[in-house]
N, CA and C atoms as a LAMMPS dump frame, in Angstrom:
ITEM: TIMESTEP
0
ITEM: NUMBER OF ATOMS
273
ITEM: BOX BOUNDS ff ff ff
-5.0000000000000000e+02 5.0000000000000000e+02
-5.0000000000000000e+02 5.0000000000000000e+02
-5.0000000000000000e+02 5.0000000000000000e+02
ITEM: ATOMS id mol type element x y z
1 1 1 N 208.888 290.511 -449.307
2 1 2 C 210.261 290.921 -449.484
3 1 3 C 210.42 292.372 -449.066
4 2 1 N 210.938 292.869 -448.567
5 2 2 C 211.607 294.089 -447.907
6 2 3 C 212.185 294.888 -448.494
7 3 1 N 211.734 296.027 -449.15
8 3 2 C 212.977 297.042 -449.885
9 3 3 C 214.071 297.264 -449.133
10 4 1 N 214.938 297.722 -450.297
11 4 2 C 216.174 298.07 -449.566
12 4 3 C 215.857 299.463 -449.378
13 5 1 N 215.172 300.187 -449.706
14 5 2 C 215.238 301.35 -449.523
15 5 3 C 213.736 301.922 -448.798
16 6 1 N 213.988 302.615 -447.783
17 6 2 C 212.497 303.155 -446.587
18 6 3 C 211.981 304.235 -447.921
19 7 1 N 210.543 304.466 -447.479
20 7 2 C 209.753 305.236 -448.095
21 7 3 C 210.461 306.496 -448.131
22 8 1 N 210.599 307.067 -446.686
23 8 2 C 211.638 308.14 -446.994
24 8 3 C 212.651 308.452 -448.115
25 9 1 N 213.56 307.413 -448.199
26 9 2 C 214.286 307.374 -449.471
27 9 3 C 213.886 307.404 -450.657
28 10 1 N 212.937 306.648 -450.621
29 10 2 C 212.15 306.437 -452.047
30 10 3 C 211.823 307.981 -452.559
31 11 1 N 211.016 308.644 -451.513
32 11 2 C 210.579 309.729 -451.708
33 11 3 C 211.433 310.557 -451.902
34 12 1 N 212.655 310.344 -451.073
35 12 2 C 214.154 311.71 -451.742
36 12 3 C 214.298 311.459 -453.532
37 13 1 N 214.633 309.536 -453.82
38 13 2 C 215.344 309.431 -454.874
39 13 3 C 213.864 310.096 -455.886
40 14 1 N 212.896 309.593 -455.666
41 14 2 C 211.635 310.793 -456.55
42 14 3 C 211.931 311.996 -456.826
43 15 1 N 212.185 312.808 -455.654
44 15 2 C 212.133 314.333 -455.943
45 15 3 C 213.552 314.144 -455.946
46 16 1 N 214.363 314.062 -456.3
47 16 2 C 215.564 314.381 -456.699
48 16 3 C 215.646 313.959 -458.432
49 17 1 N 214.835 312.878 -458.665
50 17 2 C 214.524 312.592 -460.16
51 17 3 C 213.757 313.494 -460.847
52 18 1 N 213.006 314.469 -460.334
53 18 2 C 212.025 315.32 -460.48
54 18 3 C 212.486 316.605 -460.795
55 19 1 N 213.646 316.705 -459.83
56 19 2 C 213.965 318.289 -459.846
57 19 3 C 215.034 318.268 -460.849
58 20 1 N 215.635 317.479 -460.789
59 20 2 C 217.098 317.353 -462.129
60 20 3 C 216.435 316.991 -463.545
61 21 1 N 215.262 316.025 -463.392
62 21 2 C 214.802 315.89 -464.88
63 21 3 C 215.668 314.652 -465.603
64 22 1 N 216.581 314.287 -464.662
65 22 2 C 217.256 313.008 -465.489
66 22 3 C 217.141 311.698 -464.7
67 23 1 N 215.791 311.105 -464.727
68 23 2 C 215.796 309.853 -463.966
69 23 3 C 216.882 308.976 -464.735
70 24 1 N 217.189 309.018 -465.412
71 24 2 C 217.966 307.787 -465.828
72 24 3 C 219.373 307.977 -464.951
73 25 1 N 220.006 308.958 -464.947
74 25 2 C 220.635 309.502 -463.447
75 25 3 C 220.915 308.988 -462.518
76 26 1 N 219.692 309.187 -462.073
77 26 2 C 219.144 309.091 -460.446
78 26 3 C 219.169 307.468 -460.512
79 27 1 N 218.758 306.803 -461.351
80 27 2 C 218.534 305.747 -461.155
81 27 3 C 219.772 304.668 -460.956
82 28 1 N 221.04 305.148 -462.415
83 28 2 C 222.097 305.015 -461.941
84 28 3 C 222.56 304.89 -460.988
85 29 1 N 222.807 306.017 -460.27
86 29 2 C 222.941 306.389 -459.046
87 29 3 C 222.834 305.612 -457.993
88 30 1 N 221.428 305.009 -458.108
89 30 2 C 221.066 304.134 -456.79
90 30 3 C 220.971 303.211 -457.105
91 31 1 N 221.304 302.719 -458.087
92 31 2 C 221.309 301.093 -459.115
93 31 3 C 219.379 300.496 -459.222
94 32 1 N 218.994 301.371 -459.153
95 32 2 C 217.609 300.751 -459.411
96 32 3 C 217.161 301.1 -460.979
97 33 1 N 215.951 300.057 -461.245
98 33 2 C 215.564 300.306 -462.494
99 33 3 C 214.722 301.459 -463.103
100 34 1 N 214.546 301.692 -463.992
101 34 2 C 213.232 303.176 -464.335
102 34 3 C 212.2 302.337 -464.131
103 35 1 N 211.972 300.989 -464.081
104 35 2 C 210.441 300.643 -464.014
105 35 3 C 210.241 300.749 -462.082
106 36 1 N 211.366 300.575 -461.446
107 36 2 C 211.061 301.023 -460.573
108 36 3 C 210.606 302.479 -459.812
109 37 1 N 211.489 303.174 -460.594
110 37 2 C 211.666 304.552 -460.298
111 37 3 C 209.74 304.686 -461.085
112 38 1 N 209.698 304.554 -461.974
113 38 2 C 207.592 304.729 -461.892
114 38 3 C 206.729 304.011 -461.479
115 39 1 N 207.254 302.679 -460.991
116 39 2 C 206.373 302.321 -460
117 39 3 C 206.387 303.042 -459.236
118 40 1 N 207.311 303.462 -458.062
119 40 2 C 207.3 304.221 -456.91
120 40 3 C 206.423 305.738 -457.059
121 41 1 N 206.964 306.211 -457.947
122 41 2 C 206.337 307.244 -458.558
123 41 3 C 205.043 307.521 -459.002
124 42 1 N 204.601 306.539 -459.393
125 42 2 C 203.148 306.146 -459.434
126 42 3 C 202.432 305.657 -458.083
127 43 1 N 202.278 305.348 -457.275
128 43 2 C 202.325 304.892 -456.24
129 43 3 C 201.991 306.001 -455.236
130 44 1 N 203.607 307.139 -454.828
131 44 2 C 202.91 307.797 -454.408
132 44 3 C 202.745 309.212 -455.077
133 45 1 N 202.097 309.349 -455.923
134 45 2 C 201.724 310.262 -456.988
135 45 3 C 200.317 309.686 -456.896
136 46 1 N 199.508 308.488 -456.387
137 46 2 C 198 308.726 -455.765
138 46 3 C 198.18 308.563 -454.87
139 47 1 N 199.105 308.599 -453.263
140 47 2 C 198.587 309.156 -452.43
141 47 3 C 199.113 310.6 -452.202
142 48 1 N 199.487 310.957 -452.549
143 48 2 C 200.182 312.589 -453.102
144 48 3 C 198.832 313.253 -453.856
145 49 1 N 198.374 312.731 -454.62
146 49 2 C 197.467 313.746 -454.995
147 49 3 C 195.83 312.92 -454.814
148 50 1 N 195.308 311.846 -454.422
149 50 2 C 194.088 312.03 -453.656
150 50 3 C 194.016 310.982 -452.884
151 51 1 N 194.002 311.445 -451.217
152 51 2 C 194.175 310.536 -449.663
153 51 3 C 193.39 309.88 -450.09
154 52 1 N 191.962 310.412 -451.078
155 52 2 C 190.967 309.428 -451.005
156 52 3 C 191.261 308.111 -451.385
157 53 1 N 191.859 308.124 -452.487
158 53 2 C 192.24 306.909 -453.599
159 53 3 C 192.857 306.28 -452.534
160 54 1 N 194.229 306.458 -451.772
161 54 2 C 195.166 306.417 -451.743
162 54 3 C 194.206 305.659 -450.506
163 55 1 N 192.96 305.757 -449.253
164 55 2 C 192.786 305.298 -448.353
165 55 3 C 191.558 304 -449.038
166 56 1 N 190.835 304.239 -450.163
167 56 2 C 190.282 303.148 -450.876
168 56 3 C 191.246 301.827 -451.135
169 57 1 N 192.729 302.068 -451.938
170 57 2 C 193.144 301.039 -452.003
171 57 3 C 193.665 300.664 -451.041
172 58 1 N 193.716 300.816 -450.123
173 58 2 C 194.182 300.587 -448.947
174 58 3 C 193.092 299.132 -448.229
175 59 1 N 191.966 299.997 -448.524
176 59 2 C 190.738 299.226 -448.135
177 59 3 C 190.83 297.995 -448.506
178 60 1 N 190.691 297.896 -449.731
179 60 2 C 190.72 297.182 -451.12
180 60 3 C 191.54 295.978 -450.771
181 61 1 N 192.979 296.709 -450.781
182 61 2 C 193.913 295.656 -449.799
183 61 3 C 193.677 294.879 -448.57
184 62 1 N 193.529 296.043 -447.545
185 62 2 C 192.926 294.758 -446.318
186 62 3 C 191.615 294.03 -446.533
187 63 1 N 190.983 293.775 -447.445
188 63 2 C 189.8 293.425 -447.469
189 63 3 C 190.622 292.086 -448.271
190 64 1 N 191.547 292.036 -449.37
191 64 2 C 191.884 291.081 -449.939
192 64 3 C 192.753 289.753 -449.065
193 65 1 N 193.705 290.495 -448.12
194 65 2 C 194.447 290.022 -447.43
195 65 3 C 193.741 288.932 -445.757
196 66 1 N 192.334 290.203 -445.708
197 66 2 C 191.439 289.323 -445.068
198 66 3 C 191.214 287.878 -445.214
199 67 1 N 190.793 288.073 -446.45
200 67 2 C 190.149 287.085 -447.236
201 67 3 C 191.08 285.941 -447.603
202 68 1 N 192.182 285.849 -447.832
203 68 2 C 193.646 285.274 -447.872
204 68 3 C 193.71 284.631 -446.173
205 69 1 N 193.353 285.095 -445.429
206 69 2 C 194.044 284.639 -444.214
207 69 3 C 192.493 284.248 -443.908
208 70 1 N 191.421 284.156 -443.771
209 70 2 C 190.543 283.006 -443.638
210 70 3 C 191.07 281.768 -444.469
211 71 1 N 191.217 281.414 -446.13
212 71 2 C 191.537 280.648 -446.623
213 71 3 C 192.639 279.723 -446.217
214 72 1 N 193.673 280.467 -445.639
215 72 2 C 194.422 279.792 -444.892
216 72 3 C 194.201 278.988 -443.751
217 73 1 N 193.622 279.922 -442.951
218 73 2 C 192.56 278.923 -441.646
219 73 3 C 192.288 277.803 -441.993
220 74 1 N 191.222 277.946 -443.156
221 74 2 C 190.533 276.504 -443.532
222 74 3 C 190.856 275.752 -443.79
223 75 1 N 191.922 276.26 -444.406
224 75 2 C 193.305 275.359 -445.147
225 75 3 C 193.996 274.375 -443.994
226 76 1 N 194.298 275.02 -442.95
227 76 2 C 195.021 274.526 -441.705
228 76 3 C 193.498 273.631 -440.667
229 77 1 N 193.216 274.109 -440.878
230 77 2 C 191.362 273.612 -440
231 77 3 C 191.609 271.894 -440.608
232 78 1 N 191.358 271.69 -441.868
233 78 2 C 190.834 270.695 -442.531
234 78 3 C 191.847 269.872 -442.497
235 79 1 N 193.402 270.32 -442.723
236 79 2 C 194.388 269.524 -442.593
237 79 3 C 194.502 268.993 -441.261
238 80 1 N 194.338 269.448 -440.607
239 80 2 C 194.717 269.104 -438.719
240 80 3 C 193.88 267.928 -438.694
241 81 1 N 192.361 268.465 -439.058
242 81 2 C 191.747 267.573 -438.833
243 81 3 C 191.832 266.297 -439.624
244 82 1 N 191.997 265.574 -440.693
245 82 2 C 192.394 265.265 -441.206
246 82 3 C 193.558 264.123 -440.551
247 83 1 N 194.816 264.57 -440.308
248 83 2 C 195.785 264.702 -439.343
249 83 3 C 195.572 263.628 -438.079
250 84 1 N 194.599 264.585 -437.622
251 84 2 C 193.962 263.291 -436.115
252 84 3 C 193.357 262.166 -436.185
253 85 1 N 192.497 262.764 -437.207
254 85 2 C 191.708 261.152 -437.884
255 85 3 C 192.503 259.906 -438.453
256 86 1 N 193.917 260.428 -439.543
257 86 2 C 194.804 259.436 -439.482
258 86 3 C 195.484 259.068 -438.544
259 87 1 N 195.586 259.529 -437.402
260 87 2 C 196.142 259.508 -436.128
261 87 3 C 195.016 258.013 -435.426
262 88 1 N 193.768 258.73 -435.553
263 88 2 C 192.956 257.66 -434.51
264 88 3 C 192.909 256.407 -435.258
265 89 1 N 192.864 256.319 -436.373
266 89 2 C 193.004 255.353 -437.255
267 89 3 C 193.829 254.386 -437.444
268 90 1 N 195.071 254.579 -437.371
269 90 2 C 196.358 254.014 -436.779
270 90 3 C 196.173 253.332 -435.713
271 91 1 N 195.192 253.874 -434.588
272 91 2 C 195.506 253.292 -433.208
273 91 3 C 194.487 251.967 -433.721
């Protein structure tokens, strides 16, 4: 699903929650929730304060998503095959 709002933004409505001190405000404002407003905030508040973290989960992620899209393969592999065999079977 696609935010409605680019990182850029995200990052204004942050520091604009930051510098006024009234997320509940800000949040108003842009009709989003406070659990959003600290997710985001949390988020990039580790890659804001260590690239390291911030390039680990990253890792972490493509390593999971890897792993997700083999499963799928196999998933599609076994069905096809599958597929033809009821195919030749028929004939």
């Amino acid at each position: 699903m696609r935010s409605r709002f680019t990182d850029k933004e995200k990052q204004q409505i942050l520091k604009e929650g930051r510098s006024k001190g009234a997320i509940e405000r800000v949040c108003k404002k842009y009709d989003i929730s406070a659990s959003t407003f600290y997710r985001w905030r949390s988020r990039v508040g580790v890659q804001e304060a260590d690239p390291i973290l911030h390039l680990r989960s990253l890792q972490l992620e493509n390593r999971r998503l890897k792993h997700r899209v083999a499963e799928l393969s196999l998933d599609y592999t076994i069905l096809r095959s599958a597929l033809i065999n009821d195919r030749e079977n028929e004939c």
